[in-house]
LUMDRENZA-328841 format. One line per field, with one value per atom (N, C-alpha, C): residue in three letters; atom name; x, z, y. Coordinates in Angstrom, 1 decimal. Each point is the difference from the previous one (the first is absolute). Example, Ala and Ser with C-alpha at 12.3 -4.5 7.8 and 13.67 -1.06 7.14 Angstrom:
REM residues 2
aa	[ALA,ALA,ALA,SER,SER,SER] $
at	[N,CA,C,N,CA,C] $
x	[13.2,-0.9,0.9,-0.4,0.9,-0.8] $
z	[7.8,0.0,0.0,-0.7,0.0,0.8] $
y	[-5.7,1.2,1.2,1.1,1.1,1.1] $
END
This chain:
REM residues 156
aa	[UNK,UNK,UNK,UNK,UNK,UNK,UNK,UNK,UNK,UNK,UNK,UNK,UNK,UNK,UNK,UNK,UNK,UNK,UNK,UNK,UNK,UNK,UNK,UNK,UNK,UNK,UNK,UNK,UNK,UNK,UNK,UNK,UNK,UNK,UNK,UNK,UNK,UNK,UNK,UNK,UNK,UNK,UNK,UNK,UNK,UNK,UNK,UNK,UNK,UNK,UNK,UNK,UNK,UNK,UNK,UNK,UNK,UNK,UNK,UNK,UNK,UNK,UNK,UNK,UNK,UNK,UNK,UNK,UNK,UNK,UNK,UNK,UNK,UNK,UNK,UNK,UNK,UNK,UNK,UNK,UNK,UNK,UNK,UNK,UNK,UNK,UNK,UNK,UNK,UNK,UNK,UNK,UNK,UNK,UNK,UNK,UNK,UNK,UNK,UNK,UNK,UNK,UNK,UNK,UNK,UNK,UNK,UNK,UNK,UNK,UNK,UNK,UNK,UNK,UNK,UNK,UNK,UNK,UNK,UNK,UNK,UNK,UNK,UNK,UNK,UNK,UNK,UNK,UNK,UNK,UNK,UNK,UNK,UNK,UNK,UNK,UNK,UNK,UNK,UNK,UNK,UNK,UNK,UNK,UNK,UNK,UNK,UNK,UNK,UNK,UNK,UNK,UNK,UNK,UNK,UNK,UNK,UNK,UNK,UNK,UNK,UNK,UNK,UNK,UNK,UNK,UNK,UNK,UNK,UNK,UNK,UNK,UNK,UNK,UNK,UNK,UNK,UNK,UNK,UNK,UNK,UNK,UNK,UNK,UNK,UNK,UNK,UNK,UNK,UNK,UNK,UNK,UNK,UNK,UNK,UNK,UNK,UNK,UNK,UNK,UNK,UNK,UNK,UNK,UNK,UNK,UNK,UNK,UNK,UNK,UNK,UNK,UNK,UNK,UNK,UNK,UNK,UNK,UNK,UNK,UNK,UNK,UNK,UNK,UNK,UNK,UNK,UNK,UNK,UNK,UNK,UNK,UNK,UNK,UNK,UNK,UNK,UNK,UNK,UNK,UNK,UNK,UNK,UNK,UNK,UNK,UNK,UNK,UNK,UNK,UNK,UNK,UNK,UNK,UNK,UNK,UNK,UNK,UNK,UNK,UNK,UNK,UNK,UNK,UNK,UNK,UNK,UNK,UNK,UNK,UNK,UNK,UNK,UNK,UNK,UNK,UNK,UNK,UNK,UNK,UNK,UNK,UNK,UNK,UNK,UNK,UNK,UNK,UNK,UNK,UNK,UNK,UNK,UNK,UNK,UNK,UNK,UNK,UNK,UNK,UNK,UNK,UNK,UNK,UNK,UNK,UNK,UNK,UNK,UNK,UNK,UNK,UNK,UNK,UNK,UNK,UNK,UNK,UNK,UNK,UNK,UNK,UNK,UNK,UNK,UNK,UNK,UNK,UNK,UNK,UNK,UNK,UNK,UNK,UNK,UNK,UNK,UNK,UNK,UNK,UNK,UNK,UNK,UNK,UNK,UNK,UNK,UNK,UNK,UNK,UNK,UNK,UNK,UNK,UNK,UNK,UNK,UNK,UNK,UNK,UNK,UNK,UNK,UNK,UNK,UNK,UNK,UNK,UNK,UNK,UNK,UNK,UNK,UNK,UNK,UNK,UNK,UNK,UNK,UNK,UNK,UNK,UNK,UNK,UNK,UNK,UNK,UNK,UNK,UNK,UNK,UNK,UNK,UNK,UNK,UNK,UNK,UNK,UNK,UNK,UNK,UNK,UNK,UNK,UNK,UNK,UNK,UNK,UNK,UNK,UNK,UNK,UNK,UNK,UNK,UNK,UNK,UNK,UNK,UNK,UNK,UNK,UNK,UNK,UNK,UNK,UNK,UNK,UNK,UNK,UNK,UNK,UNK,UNK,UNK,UNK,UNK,UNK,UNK,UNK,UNK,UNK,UNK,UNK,UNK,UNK,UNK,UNK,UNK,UNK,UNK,UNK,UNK,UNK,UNK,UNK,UNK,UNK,UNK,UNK,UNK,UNK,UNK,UNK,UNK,UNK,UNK,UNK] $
at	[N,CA,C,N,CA,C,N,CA,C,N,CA,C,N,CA,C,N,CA,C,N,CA,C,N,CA,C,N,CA,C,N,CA,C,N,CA,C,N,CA,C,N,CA,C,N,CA,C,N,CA,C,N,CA,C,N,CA,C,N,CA,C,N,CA,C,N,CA,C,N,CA,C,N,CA,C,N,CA,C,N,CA,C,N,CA,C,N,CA,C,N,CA,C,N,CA,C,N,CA,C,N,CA,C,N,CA,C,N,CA,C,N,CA,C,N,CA,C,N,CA,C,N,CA,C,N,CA,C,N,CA,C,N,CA,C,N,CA,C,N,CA,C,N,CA,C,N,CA,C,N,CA,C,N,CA,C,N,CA,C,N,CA,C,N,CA,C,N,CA,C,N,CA,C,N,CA,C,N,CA,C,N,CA,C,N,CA,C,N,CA,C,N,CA,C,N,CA,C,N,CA,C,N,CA,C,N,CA,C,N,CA,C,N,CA,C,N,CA,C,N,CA,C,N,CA,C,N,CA,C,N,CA,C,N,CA,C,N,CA,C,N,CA,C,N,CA,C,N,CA,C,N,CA,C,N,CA,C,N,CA,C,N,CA,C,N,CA,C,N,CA,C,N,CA,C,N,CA,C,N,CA,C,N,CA,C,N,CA,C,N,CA,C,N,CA,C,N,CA,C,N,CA,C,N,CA,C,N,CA,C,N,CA,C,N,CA,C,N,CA,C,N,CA,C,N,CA,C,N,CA,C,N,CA,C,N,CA,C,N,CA,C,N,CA,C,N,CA,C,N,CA,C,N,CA,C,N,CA,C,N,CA,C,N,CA,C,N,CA,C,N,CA,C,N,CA,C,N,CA,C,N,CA,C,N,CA,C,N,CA,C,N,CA,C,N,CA,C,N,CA,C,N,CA,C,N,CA,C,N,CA,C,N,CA,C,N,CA,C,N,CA,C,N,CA,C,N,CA,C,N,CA,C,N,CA,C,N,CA,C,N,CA,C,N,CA,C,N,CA,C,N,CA,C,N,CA,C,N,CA,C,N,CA,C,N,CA,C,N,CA,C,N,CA,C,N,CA,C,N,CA,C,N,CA,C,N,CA,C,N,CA,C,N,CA,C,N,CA,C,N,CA,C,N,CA,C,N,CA,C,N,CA,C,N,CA,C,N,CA,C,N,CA,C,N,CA,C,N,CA,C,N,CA,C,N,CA,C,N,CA,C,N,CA,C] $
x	[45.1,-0.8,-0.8,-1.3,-0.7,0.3,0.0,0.3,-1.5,0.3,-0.7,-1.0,0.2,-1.0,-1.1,0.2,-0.5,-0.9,0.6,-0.7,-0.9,0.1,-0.9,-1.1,0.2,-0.9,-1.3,1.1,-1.1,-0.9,0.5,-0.6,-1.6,0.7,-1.3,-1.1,0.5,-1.2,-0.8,0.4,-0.9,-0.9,1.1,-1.1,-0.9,0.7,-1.0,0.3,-1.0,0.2,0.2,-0.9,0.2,0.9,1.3,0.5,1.3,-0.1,0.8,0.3,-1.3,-0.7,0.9,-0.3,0.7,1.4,0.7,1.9,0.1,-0.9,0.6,0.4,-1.5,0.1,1.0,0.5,0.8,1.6,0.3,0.7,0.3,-1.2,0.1,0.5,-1.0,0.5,1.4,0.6,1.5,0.7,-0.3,0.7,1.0,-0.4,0.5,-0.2,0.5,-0.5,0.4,1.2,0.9,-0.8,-1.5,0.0,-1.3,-0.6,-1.9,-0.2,-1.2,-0.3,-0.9,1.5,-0.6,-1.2,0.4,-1.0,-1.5,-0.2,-1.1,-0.9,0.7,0.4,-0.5,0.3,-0.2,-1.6,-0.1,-1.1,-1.6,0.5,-1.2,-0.3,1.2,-0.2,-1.1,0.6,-0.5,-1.9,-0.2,-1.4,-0.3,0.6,-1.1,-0.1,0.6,-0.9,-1.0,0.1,-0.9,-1.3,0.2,-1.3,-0.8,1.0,-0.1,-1.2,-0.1,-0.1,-1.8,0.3,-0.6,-1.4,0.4,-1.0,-0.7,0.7,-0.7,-0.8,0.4,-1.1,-1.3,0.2,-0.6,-1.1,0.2,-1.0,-0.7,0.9,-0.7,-1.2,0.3,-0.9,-1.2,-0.1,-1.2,-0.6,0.8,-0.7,-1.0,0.8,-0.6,-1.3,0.3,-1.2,-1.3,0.0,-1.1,-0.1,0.7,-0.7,-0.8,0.4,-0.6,-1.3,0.0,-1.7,-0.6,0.5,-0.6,-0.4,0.6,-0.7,-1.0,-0.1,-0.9,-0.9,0.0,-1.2,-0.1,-0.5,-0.3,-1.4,-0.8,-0.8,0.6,1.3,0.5,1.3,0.1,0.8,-0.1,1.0,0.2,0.9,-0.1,1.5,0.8,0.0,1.1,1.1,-0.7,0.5,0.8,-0.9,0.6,1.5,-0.3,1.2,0.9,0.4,0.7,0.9,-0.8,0.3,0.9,-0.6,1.0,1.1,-0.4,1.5,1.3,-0.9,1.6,0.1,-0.8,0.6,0.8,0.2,0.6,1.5,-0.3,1.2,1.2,-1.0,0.8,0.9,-0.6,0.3,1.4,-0.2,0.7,1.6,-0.3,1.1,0.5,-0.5,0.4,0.8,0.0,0.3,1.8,-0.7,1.1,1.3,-0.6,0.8,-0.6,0.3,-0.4,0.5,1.1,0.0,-1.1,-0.4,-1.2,-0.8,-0.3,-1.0,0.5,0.9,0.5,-1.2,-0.1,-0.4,-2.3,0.1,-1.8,0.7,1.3,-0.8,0.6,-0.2,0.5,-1.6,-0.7,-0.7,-0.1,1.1,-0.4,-0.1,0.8,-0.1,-1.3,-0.4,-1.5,-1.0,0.3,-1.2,0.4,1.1,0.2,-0.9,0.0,-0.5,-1.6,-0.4,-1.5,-0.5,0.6,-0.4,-0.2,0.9,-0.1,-1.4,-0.1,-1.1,-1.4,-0.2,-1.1,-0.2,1.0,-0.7,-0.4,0.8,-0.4,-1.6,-0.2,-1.5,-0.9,0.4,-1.1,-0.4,1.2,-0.4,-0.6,0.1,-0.6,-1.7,0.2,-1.6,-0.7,0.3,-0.5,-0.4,0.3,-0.4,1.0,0.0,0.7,1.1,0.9,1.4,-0.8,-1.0,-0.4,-1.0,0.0,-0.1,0.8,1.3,0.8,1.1,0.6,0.7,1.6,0.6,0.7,1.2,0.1,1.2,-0.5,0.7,0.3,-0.8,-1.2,-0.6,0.0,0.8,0.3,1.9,-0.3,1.3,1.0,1.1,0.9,-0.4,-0.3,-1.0,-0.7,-1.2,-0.9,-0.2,1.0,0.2,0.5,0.8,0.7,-0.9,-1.3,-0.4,-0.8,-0.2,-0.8,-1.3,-0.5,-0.8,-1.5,1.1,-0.4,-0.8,-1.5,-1.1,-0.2,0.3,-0.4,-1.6,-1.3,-1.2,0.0,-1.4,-0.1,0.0,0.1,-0.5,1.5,0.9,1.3,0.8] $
z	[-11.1,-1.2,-0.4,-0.4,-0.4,-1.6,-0.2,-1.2,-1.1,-1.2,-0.9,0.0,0.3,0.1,1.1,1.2,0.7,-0.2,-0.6,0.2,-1.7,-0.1,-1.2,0.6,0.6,1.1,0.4,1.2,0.4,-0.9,-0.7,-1.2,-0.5,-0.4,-0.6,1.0,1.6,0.8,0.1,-0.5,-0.7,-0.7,-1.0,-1.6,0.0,0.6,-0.3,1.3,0.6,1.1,-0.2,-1.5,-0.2,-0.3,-0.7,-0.8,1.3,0.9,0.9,0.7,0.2,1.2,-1.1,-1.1,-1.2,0.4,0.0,-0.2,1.9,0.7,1.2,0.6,-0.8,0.2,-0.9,-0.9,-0.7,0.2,0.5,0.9,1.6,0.5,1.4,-0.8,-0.6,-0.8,-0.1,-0.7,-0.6,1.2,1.0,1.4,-0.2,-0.6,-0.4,1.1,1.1,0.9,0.3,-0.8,-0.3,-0.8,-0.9,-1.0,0.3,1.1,0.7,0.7,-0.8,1.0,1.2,1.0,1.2,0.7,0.2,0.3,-0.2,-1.1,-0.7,0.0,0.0,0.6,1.4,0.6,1.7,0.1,-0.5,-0.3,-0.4,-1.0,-0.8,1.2,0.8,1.0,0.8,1.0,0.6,-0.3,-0.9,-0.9,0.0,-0.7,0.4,1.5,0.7,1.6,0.2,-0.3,0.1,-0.8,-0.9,-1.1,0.5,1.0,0.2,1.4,0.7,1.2,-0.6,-0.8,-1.2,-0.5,-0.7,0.0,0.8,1.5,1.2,0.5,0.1,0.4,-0.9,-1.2,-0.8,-0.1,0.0,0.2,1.1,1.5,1.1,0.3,-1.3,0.4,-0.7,-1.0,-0.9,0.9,0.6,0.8,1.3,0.2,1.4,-1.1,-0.3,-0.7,-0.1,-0.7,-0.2,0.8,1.2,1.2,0.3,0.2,0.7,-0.9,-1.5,-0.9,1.1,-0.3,0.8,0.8,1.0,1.5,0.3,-1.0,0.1,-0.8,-0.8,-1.2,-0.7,1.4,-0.4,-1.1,-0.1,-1.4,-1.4,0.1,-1.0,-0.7,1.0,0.0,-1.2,-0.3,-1.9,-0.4,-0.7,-0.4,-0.6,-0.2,-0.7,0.9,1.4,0.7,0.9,0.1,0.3,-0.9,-1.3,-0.7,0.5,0.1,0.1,1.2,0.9,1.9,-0.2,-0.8,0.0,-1.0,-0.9,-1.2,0.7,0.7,0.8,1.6,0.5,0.8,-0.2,-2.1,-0.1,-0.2,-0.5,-0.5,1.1,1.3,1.1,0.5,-0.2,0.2,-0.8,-1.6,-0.9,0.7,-0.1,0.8,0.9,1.1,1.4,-0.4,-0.8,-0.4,-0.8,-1.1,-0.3,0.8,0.6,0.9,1.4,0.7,1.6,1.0,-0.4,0.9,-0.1,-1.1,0.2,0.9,0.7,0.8,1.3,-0.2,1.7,-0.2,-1.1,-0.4,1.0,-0.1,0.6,1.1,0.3,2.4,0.0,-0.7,0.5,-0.3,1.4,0.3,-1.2,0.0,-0.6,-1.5,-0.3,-2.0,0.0,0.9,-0.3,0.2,0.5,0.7,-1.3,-0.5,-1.7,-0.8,-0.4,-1.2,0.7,0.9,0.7,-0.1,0.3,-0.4,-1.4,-1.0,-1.5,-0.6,1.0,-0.4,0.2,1.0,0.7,-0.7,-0.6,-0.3,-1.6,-0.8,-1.2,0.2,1.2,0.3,0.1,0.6,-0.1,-0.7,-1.1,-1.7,-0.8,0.2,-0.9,0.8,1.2,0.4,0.3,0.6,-0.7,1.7,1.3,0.9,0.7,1.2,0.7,0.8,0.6,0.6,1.3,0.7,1.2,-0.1,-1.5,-0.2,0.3,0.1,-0.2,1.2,0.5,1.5,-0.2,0.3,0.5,-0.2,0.6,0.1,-0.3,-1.2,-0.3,0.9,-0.4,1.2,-0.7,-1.0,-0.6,0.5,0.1,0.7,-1.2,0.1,-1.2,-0.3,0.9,-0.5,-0.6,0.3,-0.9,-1.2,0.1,-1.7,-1.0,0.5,-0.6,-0.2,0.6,0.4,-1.6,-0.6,-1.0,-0.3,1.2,0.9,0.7,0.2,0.8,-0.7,0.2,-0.3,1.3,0.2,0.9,0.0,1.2,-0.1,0.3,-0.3,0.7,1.4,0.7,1.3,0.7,-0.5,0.6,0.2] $
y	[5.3,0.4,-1.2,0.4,-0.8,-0.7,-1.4,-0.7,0.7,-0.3,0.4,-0.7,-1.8,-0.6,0.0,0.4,0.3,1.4,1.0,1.3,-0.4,-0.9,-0.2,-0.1,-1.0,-0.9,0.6,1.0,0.9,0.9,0.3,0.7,-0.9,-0.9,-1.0,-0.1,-0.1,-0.3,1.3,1.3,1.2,-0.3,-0.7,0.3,-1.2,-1.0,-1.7,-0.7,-0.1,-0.9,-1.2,-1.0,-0.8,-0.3,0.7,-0.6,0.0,1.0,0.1,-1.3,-0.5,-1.5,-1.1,-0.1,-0.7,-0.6,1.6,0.1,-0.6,1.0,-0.5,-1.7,-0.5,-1.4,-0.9,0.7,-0.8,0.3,1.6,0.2,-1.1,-0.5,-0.7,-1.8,-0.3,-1.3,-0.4,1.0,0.2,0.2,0.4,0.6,1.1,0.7,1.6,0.9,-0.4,1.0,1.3,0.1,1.5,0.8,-0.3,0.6,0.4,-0.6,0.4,1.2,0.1,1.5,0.0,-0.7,0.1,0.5,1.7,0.9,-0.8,0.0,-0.1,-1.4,-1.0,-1.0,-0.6,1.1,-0.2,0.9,0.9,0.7,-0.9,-1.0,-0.7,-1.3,-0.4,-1.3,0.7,0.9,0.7,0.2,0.5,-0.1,-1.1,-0.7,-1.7,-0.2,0.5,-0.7,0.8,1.5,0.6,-0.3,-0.7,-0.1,-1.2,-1.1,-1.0,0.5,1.0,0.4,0.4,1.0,0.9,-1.3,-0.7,-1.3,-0.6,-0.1,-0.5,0.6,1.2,1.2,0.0,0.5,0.1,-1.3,-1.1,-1.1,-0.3,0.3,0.2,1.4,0.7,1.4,-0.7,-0.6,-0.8,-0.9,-0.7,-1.0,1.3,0.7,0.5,0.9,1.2,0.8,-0.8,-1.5,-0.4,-1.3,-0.2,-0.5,1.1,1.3,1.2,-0.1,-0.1,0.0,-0.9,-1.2,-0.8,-0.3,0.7,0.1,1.3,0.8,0.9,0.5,-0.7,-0.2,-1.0,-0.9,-1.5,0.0,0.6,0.5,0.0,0.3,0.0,-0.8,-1.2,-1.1,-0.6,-0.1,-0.9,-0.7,-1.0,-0.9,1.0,1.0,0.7,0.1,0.7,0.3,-1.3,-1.2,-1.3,-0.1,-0.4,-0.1,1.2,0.9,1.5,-1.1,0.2,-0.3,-1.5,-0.9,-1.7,0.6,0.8,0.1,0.6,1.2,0.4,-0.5,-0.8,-0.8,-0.9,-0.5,-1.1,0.9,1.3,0.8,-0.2,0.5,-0.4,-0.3,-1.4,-1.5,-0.3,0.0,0.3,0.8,1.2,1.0,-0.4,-0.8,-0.5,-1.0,-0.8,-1.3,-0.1,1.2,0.3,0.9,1.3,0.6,-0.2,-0.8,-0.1,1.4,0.2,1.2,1.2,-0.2,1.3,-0.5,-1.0,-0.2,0.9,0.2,1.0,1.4,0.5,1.0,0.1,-1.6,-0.1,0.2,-0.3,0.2,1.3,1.1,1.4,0.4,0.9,-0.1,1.6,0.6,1.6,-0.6,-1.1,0.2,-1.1,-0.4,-0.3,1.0,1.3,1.0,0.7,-0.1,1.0,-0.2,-1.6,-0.4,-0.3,0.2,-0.2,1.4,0.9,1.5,0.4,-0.8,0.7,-1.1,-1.8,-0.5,0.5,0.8,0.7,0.8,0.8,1.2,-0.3,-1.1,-0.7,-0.2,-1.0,-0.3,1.0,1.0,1.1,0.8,0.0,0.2,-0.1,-1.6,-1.3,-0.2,0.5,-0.5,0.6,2.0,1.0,0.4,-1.2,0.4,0.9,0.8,1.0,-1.1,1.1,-1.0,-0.8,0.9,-0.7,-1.3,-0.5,-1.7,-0.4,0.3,-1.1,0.2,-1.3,-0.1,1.1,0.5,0.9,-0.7,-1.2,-1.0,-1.5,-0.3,-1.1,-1.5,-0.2,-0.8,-1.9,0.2,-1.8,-0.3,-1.0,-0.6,-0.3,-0.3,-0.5,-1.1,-0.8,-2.0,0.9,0.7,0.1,0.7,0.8,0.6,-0.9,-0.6,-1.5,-1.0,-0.5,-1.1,0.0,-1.3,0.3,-0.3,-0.5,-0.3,1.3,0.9,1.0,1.0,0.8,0.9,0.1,1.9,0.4,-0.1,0.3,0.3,1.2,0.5,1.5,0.3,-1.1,0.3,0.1,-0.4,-0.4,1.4] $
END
């Protein structure tokens, strides 16, 4: 049978996640480990790698989308879009630094054709041209999505 403090617990992480994140941690502090709501617990870990995954993507889709402006409507090339490309190259960087194992996540050739697919088709939103502008598969390298250095030309 579940202790009263415990099914409080889970209760709370219904009603208030905060205040749940609160007791949990003050719960782990104390080393109360009879009294955590595990479940739930193992649930929220689980989500931060995923969020952690979730951010890498998400900044590598910025970086790509508007390399893609960039490489195909060099007419319309702008510091905005410079700043965009170095900020989440630094996000990156940032991520990598802090969690290195996401870096496994750049040499899998499909979760780069994921986030290349959802960048392309951002770009062809944003620039109003048809899909047959833009390459099919992923044609910047991991150096160069990284590189901070790196502007594609149109010719490339």
């Amino acid at each position: 049978m579940k202790s009263i403090e415990l099914q409080m617990l889970q209760t709370l992480y219904e009603q208030d996640f905060y205040a749940w994140v609160e007791q949990t941690a003050a719960l782990l502090q104390s080393h109360q480990w009879d009294t955590l709501d595990l479940e739930h617990l193992i649930e929220e870990v689980v989500d931060l790698g995923k969020s952690q995954q979730r951010a890498l993507q998400s900044a590598l889709r910025l970086v790509l989308s508007h390399l893609l402006k960039w490489k195909y409507q060099p007419e319309r090339r702008s510091h905005s879009w410079q700043v965009t490309i170095t900020r989440e190259r630094l996000n990156i960087d940032e991520l990598l630094q802090e969690s290195p194992s996401l870096r496994r996540f750049l040499n899998y050739a499909e979760w780069i054709n994921t986030t290349y697919q959802r960048a392309r088709r951002e770009a062809m939103v944003e620039t109003g041209l048809s899909e047959e502008n833009f390459a099919m598969v992923c044609a910047f390298s991991v150096d160069e999505i990284l590189d901070l250095d790196f502007y594609p030309n149109a010719d490339e």
